[in-house]
C-alpha positions as CSV (number, residue, x, y, z in Angstrom):
1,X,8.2,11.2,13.1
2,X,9.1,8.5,10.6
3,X,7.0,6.5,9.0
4,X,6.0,2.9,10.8
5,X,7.3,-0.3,9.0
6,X,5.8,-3.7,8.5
7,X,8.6,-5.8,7.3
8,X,11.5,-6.3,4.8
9,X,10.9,-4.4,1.4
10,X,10.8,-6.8,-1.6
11,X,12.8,-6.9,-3.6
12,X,15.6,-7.6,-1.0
13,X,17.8,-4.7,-0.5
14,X,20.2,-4.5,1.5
15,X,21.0,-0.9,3.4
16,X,23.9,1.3,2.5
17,X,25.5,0.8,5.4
18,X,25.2,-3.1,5.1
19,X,23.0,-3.6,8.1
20,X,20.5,-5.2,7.0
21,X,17.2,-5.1,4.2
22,X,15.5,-2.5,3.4
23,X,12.4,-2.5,5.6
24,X,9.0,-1.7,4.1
25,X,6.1,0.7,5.5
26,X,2.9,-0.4,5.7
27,X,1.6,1.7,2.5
28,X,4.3,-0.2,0.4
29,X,3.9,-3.4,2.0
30,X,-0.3,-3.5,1.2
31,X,0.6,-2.4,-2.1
32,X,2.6,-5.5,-3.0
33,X,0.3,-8.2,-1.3
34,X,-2.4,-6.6,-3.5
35,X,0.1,-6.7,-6.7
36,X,1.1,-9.9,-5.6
37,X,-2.6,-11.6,-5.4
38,X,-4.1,-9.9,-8.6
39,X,-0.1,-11.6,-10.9
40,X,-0.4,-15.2,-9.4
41,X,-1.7,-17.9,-11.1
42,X,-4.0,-20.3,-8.9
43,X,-1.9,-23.1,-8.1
44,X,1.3,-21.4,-8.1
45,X,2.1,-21.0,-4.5
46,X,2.7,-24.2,-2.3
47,X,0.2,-25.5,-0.2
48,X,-2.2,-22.6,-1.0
49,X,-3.7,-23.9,-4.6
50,X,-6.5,-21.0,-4.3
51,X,-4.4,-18.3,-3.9
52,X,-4.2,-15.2,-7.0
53,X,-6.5,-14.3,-10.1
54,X,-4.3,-15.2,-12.7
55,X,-5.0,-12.2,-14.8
56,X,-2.1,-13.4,-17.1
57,X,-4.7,-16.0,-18.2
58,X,-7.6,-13.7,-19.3
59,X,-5.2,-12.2,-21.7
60,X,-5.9,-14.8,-24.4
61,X,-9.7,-14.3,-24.2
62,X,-11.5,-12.2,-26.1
63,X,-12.1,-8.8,-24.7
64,X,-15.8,-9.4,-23.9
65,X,-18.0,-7.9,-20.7
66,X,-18.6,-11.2,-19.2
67,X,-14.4,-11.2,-19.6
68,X,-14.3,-7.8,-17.6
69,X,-16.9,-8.7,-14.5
70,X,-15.3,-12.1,-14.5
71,X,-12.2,-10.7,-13.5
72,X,-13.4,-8.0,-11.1
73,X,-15.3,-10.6,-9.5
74,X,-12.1,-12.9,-8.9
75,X,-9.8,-9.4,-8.0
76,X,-12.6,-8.7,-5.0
77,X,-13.2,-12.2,-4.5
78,X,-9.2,-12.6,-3.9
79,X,-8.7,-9.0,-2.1
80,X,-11.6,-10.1,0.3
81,X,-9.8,-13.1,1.4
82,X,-6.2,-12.6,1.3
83,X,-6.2,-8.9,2.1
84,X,-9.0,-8.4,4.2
85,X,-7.4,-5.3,5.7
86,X,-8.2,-3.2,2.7
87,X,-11.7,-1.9,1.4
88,X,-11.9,-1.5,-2.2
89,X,-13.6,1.9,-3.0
90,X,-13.2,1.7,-6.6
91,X,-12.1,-1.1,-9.5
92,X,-11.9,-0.1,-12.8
93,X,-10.8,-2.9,-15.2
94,X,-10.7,-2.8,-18.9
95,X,-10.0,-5.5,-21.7
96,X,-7.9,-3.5,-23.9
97,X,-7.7,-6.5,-26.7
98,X,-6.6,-10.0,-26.7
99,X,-3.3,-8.8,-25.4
100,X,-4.0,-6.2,-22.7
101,X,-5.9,-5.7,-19.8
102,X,-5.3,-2.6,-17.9
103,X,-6.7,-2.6,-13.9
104,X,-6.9,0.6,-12.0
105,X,-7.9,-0.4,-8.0
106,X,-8.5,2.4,-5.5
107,X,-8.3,1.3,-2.2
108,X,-7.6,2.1,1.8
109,X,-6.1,0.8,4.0
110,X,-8.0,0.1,7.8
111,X,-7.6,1.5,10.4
112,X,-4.8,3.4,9.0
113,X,-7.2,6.5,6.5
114,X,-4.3,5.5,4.2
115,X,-6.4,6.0,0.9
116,X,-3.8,5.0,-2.6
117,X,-4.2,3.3,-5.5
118,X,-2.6,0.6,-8.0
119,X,-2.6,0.6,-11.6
120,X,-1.5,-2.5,-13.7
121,X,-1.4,-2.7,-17.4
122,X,-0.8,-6.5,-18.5
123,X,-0.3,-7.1,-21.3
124,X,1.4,-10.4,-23.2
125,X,5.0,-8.9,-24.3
């Protein structure tokens, strides 16, 4: 049985037979909003100023605790809100050095048993 889709795939694809965009399951597509909300900056997307950590920001702070629960407060904070379809079973995020912050953030998916994971390592290239 194949697998159920939940929209166009970003980036845009197009098929190989040139019928349309790749379309995304739901796995892939809860991966990406939960990508998407931890990379934006607040402010950045139109008409919703509260929308995204802005992790890029912490990585000119110094790699304190209060640094560390700061941000894992914001990344459930932000998850809670904009992806309330997820439960967060585990967040592991650690403030490398001024320049790199590396977050691991288990998660499923409800209603689906769908249990995966996302790792990010930021750092300021």
């Amino acid at each position: 049985m194949p697998k159920e889709t939940s929209g166009v795939a970003f980036p845009l694809e197009i098929t190989s037979d040139n019928a349309g965009y790749r379309l995304s399951d739901v796995q892939e597509t809860v991966k990406f909003n939960i990508k998407n909300v931890i990379l934006t900056n607040p402010g950045e997307r139109i008409w919703n100023p509260n929308f995204g950590v802005g992790i890029k920001r912490a990585l000119f702070e110094q790699p304190t605790q209060l640094l560390v629960d700061t941000i894992q407060e914001k990344i459930l904070e932000q998850i809670s809100f904009y992806v309330p379809y997820v439960d967060v079973l585990e967040l592991r995020v650690e403030a490398i050095d001024e320049n790199s912050i590396y977050i691991k953030l288990k998660y499923e998916i409800e209603l689906s048993e769908i249990v995966d994971f996302i790792e990010l390592d930021i750092t300021n290239i």
